[in-house]
LOSETOR-423325 format. One record per residue (C-alpha): residue number from 1; residue in one letter; x, y, z. Coordinates in Angstrom, 3 decimals. Example, Ala and Ser with C-alpha at 12.3 -4.5 7.8 and 13.67 -1.06 7.14 Angstrom:
! LOSETOR-423325
NODE_k_r_xx_yy_zz
NODE_1_a_12.300_-4.500_7.800 $
NODE_2_s_13.670_-1.060_7.140 $
END
This chain:
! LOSETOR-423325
NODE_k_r_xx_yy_zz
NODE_1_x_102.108_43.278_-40.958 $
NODE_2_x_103.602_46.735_-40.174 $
NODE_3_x_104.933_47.377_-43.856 $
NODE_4_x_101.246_46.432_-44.709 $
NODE_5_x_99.480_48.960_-42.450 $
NODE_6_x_101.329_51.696_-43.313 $
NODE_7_x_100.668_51.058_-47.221 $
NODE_8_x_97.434_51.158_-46.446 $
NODE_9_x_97.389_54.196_-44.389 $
NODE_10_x_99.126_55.550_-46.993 $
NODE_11_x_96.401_54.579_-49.753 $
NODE_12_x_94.311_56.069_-47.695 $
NODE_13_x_95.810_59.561_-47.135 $
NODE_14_x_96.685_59.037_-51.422 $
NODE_15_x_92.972_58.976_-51.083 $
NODE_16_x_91.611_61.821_-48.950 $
NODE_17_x_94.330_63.789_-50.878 $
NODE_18_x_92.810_63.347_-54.058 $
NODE_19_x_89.516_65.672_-53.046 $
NODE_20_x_89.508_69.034_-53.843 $
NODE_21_x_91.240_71.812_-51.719 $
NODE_22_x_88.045_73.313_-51.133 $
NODE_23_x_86.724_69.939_-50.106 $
NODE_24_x_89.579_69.302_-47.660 $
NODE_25_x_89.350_72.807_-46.325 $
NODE_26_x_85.105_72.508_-45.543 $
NODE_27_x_86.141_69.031_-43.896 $
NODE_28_x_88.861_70.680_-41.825 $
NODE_29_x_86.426_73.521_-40.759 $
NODE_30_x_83.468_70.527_-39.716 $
NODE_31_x_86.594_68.570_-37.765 $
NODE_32_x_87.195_71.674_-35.681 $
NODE_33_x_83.794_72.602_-34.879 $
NODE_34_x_83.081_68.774_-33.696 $
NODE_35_x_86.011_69.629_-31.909 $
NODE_36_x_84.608_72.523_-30.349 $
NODE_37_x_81.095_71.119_-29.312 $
NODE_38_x_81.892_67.609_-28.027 $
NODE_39_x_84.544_69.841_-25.944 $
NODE_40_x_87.662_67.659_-27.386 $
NODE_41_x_90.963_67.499_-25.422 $
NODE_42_x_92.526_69.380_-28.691 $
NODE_43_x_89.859_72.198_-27.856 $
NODE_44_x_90.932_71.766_-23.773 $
NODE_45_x_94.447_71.964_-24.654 $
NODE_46_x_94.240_74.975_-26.826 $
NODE_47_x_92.200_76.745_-24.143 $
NODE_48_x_94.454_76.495_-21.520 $
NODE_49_x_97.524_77.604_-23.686 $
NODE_50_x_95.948_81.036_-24.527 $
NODE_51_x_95.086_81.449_-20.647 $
NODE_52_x_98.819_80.988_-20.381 $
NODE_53_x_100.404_82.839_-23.447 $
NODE_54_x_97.576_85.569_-23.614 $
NODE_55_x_96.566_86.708_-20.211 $
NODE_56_x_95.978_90.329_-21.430 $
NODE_57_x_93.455_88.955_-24.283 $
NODE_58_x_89.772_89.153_-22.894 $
NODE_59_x_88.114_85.380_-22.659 $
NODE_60_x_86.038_86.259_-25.745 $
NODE_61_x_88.955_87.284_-27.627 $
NODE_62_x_90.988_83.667_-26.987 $
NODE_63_x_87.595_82.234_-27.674 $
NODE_64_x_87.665_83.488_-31.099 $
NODE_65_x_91.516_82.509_-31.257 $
NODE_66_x_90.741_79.203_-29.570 $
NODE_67_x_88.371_78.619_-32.869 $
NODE_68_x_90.417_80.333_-35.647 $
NODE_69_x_93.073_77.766_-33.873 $
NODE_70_x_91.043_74.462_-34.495 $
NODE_71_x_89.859_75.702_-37.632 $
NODE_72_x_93.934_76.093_-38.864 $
NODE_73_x_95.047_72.656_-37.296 $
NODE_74_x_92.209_70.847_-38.926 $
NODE_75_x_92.720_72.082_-42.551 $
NODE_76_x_96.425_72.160_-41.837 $
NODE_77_x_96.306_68.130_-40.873 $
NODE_78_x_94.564_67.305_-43.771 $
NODE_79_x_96.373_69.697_-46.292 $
NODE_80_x_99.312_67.679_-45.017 $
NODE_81_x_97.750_64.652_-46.053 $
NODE_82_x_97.264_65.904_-49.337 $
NODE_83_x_100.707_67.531_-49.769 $
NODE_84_x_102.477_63.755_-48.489 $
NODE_85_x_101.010_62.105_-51.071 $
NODE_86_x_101.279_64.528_-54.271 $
NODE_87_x_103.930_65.091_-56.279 $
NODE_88_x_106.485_67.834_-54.097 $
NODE_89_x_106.711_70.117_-57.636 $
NODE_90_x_103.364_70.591_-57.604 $
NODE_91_x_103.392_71.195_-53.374 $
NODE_92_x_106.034_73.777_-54.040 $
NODE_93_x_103.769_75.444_-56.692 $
NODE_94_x_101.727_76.474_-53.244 $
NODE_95_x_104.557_78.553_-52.069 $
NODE_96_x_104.264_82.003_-53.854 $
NODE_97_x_106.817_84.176_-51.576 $
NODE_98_x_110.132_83.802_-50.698 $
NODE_99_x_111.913_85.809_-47.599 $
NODE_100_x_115.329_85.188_-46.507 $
NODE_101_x_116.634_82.423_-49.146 $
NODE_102_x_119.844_84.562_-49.038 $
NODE_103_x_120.553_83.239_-45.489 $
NODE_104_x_120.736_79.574_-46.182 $
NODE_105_x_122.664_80.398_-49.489 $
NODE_106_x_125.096_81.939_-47.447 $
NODE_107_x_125.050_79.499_-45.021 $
NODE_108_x_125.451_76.615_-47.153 $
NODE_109_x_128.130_78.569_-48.918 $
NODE_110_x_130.576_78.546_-45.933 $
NODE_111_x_130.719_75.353_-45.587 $
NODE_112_x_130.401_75.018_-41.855 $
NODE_113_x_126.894_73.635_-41.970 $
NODE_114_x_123.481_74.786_-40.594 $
NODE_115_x_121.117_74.166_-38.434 $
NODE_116_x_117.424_74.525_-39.661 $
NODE_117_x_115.197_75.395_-36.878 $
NODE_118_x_111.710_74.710_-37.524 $
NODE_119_x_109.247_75.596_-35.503 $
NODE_120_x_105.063_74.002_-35.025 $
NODE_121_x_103.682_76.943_-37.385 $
NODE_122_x_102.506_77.155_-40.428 $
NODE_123_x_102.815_73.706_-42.548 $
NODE_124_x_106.350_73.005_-41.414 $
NODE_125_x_105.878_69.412_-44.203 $
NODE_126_x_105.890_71.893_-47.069 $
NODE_127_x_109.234_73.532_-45.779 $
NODE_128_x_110.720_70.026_-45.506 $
NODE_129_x_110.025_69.481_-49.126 $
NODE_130_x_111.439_72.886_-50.103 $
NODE_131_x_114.389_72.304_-48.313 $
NODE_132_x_114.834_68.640_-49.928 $
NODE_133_x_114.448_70.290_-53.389 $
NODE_134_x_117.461_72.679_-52.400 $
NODE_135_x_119.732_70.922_-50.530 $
NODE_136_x_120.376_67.031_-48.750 $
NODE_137_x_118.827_67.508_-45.270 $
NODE_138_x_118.635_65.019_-42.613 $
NODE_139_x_115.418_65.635_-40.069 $
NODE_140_x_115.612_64.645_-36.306 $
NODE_141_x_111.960_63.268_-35.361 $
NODE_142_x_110.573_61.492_-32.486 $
NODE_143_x_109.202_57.978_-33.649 $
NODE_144_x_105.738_57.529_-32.526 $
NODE_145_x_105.225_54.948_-29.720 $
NODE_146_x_103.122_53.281_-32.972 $
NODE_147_x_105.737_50.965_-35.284 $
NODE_148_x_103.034_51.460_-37.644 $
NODE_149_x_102.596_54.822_-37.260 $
NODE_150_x_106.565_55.285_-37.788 $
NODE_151_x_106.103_53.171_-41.277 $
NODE_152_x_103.913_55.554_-42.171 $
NODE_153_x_106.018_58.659_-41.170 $
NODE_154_x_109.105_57.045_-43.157 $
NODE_155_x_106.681_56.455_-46.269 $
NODE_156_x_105.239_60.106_-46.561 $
NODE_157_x_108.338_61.613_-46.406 $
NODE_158_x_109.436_59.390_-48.861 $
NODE_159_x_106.717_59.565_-51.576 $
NODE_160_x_108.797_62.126_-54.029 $
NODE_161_x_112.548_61.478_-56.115 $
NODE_162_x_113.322_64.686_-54.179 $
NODE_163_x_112.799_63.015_-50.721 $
NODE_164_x_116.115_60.725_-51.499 $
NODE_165_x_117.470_64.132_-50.593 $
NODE_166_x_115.961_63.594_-47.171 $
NODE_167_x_117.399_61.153_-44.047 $
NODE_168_x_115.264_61.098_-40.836 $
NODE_169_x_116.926_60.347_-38.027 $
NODE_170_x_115.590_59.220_-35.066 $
NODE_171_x_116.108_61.719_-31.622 $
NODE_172_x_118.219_59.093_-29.938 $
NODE_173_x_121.986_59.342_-28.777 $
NODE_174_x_123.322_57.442_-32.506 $
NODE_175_x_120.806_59.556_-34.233 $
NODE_176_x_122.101_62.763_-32.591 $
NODE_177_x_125.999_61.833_-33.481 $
NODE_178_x_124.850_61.333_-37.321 $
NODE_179_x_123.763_64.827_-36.529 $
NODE_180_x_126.994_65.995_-35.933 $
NODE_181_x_129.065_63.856_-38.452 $
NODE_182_x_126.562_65.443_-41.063 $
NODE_183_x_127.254_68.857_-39.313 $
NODE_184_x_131.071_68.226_-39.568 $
NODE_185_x_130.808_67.279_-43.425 $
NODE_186_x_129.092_71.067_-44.251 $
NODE_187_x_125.795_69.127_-43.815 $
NODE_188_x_121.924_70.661_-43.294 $
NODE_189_x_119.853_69.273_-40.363 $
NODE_190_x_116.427_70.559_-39.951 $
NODE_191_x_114.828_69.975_-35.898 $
NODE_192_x_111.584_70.966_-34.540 $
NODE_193_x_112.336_72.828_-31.529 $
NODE_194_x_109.314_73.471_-29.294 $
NODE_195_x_108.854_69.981_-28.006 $
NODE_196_x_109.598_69.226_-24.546 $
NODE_197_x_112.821_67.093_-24.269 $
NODE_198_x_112.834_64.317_-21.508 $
NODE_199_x_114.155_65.453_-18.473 $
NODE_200_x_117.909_65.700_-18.214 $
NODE_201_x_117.692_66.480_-21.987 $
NODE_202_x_116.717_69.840_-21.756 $
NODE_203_x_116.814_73.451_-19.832 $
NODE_204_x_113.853_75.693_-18.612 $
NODE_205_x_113.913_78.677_-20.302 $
NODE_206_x_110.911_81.447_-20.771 $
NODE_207_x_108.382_81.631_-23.419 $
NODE_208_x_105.338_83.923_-23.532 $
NODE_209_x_106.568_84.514_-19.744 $
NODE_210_x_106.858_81.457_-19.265 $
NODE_211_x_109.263_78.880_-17.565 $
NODE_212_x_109.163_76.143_-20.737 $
NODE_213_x_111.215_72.840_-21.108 $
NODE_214_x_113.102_72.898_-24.063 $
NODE_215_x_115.816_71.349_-25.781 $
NODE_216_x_119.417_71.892_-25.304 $
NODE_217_x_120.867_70.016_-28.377 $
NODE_218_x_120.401_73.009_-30.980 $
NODE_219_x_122.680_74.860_-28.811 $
NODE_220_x_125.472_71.923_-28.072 $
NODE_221_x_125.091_71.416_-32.127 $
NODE_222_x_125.762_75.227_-32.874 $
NODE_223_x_128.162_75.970_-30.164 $
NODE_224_x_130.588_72.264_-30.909 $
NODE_225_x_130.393_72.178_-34.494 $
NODE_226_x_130.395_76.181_-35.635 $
NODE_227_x_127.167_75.909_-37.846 $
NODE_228_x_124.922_78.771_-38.705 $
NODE_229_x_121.811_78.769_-37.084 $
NODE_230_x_118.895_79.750_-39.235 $
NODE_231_x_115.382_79.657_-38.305 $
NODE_232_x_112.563_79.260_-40.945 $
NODE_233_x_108.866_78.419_-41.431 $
NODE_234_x_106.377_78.481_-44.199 $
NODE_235_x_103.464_80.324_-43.357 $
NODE_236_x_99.903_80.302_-45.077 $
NODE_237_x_99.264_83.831_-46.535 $
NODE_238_x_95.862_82.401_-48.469 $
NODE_239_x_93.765_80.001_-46.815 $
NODE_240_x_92.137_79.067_-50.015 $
NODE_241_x_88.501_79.981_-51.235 $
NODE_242_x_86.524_78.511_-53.914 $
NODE_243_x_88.427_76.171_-56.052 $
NODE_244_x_92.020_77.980_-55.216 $
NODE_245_x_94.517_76.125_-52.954 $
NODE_246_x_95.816_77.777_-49.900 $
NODE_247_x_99.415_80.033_-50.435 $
NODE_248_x_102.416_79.718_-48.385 $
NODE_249_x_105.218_82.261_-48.046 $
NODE_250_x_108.513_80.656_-47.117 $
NODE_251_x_110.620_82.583_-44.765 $
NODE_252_x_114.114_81.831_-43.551 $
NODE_253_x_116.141_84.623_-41.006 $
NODE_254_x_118.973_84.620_-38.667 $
NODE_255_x_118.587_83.052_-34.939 $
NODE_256_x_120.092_85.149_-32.124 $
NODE_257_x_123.850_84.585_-31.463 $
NODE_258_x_123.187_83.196_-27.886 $
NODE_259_x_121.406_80.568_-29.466 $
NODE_260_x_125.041_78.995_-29.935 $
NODE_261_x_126.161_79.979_-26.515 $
NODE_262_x_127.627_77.262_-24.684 $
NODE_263_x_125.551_78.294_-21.006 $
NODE_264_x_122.552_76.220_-22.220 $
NODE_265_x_120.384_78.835_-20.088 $
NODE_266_x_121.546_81.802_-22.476 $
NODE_267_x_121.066_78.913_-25.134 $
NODE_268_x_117.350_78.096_-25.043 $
NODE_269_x_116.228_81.834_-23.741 $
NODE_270_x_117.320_83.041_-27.171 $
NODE_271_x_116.007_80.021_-28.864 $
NODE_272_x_112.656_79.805_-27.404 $
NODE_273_x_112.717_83.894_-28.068 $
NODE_274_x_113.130_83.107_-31.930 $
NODE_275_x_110.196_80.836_-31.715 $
NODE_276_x_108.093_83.240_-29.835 $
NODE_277_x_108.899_85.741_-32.201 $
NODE_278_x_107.392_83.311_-35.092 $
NODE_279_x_104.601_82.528_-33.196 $
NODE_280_x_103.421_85.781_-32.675 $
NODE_281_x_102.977_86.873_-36.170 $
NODE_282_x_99.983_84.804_-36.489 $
NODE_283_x_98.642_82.780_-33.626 $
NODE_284_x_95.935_80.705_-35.513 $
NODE_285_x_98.832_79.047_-37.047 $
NODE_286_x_101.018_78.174_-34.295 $
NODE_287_x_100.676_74.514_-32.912 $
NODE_288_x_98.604_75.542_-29.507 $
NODE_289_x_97.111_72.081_-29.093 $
NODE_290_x_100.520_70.784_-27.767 $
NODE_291_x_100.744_70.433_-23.416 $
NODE_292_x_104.219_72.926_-24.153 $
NODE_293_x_104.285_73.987_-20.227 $
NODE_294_x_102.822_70.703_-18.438 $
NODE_295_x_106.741_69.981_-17.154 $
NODE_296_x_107.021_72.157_-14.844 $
NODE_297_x_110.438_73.177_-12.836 $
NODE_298_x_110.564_71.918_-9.052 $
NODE_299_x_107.497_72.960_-6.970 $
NODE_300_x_105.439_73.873_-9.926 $
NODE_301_x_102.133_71.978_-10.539 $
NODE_302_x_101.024_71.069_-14.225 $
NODE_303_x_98.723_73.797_-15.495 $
NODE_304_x_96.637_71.175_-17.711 $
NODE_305_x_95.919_69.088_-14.847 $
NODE_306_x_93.191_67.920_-14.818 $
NODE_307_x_90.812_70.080_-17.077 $
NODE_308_x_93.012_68.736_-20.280 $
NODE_309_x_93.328_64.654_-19.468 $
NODE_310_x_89.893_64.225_-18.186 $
NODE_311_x_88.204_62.052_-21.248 $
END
């Protein structure tokens, strides 16, 4: 019954994925303002991030963020639909600039593997499948607490020749010594680093100011195995008008050294300030629906409770 789910979620996204970019993106833009008037927890969540990240902004500046935020999260969800279920030479086609490529060559060149650090921004899917085209990559993800909805993860990112290129692994103490093994071999791994680890798993470390959770295993990877450290996203540069698809520009550059330092404090300070710095460059496309700050160090109440669970 789970196998036959997922093939039919997939039909489904094979589906919506057929419409027309310009179709997808007007859908997108009606998601996010139902969002915005039926006051969604998305909208709640988003709101109370850009209190937090962007105290100096004045309320009707994060309002327009807060808006230009939904707006990029809705297309972006179903341009992802789209992009899992078309053929990955024809998703790479939407990627017209290229920063940085020289760092992975490098990287791959010595031989001591890398570490891909992807963060929530910009359509992190389509970097996947450029990196699957280029080199074998194996991607830590959390499975969803849905079997089904894990079927369906494995199938998407499986829907192209060049995804054989591709392992996911699941974030779970075997998965994370595959990591290394791969890591050992000259290998690529590719995490998402701006989700909050369980507790134990991870350090606080600051991020727009702020004390964060975040993950201490890109550090322990760098700092026991000797790979290079790259972080990279693929960022939207065209939204898309009229009957053009949106444009991505790919971007790969070095992470701070301390990101392999083996004081996991120095560790996730420079990693979480490599994120920031992504971030920054264009808020509307940075995940801000995400609770990134509701575990809080000792003391410390959660800043979403309870304007963001409240139904």
């Amino acid at each position: 019954m789970t196998d036959l789910a997922a093939r039919l979620l997939y039909a489904a996204a094979a589906l919506l994925g057929r419409l027309p970019w310009r179709w997808l993106m007007r859908l997108g833009d009606m998601l996010a303002a139902h969002s915005l008037r039926r006051d969604s927890r998305e909208a709640r969540v988003v709101q109370c991030n850009l209190e937090l990240a962007y105290p100096e902004l004045l309320p009707g500046q994060r309002e327009q963020l807060r808006q230009s935020i939904l707006r990029g999260t809705a297309r972006q969800l179903l341009g992802t639909l789209r992009l899992w279920t078309r053929p990955h030479a024809e998703n790479l086609a939407l990627i017209r600039e290229h920063y940085g490529v020289d760092h992975l060559d490098a990287a791959l060149a010595s031989g001591n593997g890398v570490v891909i650090v992807a963060p929530h921004h910009g359509n992190w899917e389509l970097l996947n499948q450029w990196l699957a085209a280029r080199t074998p990559l194996a991607i830590l993800y959390a499975p969803p607490e849905s079997k089904v909805g894990e079927a369906f993860l494995q199938r998407v990112r499986a829907s192209d020749d060049s995804a054989a290129r591709v392992t996911q692994v699941r974030a779970e103490g075997a998965g994370v010594r595959q990591l290394f093994k791969r890591l050992a071999a000259g290998g690529v791994v590719g995490i998402l680093p701006d989700q909050q680890p369980k507790r134990g798993d991870g350090e606080f470390g600051p991020f727009f100011g702020i004390e964060a959770l975040t993950m201490t295993l890109i550090g322990r990877l760098a700092s026991r195995s000797g790979a290079t450290v790259l972080v990279a996203w693929c960022e939207r540069i065209d939204g898309g008008a009229g009957n053009h698809a949106p444009a991505y520009a790919l971007h790969i550059a070095p992470t701070p050294p301390a990101v392999a330092d083996a004081d996991p404090k120095a560790s996730v300070a420079a990693l979480n300030a490599a994120i920031e710095g992504v971030a920054r460059r264009d808020p509307s496309q940075y995940q801000w629906t995400y609770k990134r700050f509701s575990r809080r160090p000792a003391g410390e109440a959660n800043p979403y409770w309870p304007y963001c669970y409240r139904r």
